[in-house]
C-alpha positions, 0 to 999 in steps of 0.5 A: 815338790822333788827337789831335783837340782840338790838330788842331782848335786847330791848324787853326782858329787857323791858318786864323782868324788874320790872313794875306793871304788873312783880311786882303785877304778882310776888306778887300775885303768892308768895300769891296765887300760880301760878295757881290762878294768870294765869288769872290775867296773861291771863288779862295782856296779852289780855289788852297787845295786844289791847295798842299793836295794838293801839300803832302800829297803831298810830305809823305806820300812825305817821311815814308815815305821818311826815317823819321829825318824824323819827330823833326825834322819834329816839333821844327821844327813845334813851334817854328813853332808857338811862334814864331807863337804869339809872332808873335800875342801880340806882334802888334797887329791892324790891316787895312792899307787893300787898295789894289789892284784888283778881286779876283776868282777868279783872283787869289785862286787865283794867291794861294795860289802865294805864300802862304807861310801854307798850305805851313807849314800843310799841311806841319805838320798832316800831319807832326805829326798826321796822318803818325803815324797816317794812311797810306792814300790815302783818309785823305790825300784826306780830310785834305786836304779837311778841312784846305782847308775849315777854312783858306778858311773862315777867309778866308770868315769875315773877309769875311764880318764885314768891318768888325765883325770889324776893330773888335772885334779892335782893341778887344780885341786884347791878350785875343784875341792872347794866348789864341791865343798860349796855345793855340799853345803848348799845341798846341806842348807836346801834340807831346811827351806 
């Protein structure tokens, strides 16, 4: 059976906690405005499905090939899983002040190339979730549909707030931290039940 609730926390948190894509997309918003960062945002997201499509394919075929890869490919996502899970619990939230030039398309797509972020993303949603269950090419497509809308909406919803996400993450930092690192954790142990 899919175990949807700990797919979706997975994603979500993943996709909404701070990253380059969520951080550079807030910080220019807060500059410029929503308007001028959607086609910086539209970059990410393009950018997003081609390391999407390129991390299912590779781990589609690596989990079809070695089925000895399973149980490690599950105990190494767990412990990213909680060593994120410290990461964010330890972390303060503050957005670094975006020094760079105009952000547009091509930048947000050339982004995802080293965006390290979405290959661990990608590459732990299918192995730990959906690989178990999931095999056809029409589940592939749709997952990673489904896991590039929920990763650059993250990117959209930080801009979209812009500074009023900044503030209310910095003034309940610890709260906000510590209920992702939770739920982090909670995903981590769900791998083994």
């Amino acid at each position: 059976m899919f175990p949807v609730s700990e797919f979706l926390i997975y994603c979500f948190i993943t996709a909404y906690t701070p990253g380059a894509n969520n951080l550079l997309s807030m910080n220019y918003a807060a500059r410029r405005g929503f308007r001028h960062s959607f086609p910086f945002n539209l970059g990410i997201t393009a950018g997003f499905l081609i390391v999407m499509t390129v991390c299912t394919v590779f781990s589609s075929t690596l989990y079809t090939l070695l089925s000895k890869v399973k149980p490690v490919m599950q105990v190494l996502g767990a412990a990213y899983m909680l060593y994120l899970a410290w990461k964010v619990w330890r972390s303060g939230i503050h957005a670094e002040e975006d020094q760079g030039k105009e952000a547009g398309f091509i930048s947000g797509m050339i982004l995802q190339f080293m965006n390290p972020k979405i290959y661990i993303y990608a590459i732990t949603a299918m192995s730990l979730y959906i690989l178990p269950i999931y095999h056809s090419p029409a589940a592939m497509a749709g997952f990673t549909l489904v896991l590039t809308v929920i990763g650059a909406s993250g990117s959209f919803l930080w801009a979209l707030c812009g500074t009023a996400l900044c503030r209310f993450m910095v003034g309940h930092g610890r709260l906000v931290n510590s209920v992702m690192a939770l739920l982090l954790v909670y995903c981590a142990m769900s791998l083994f039940w």
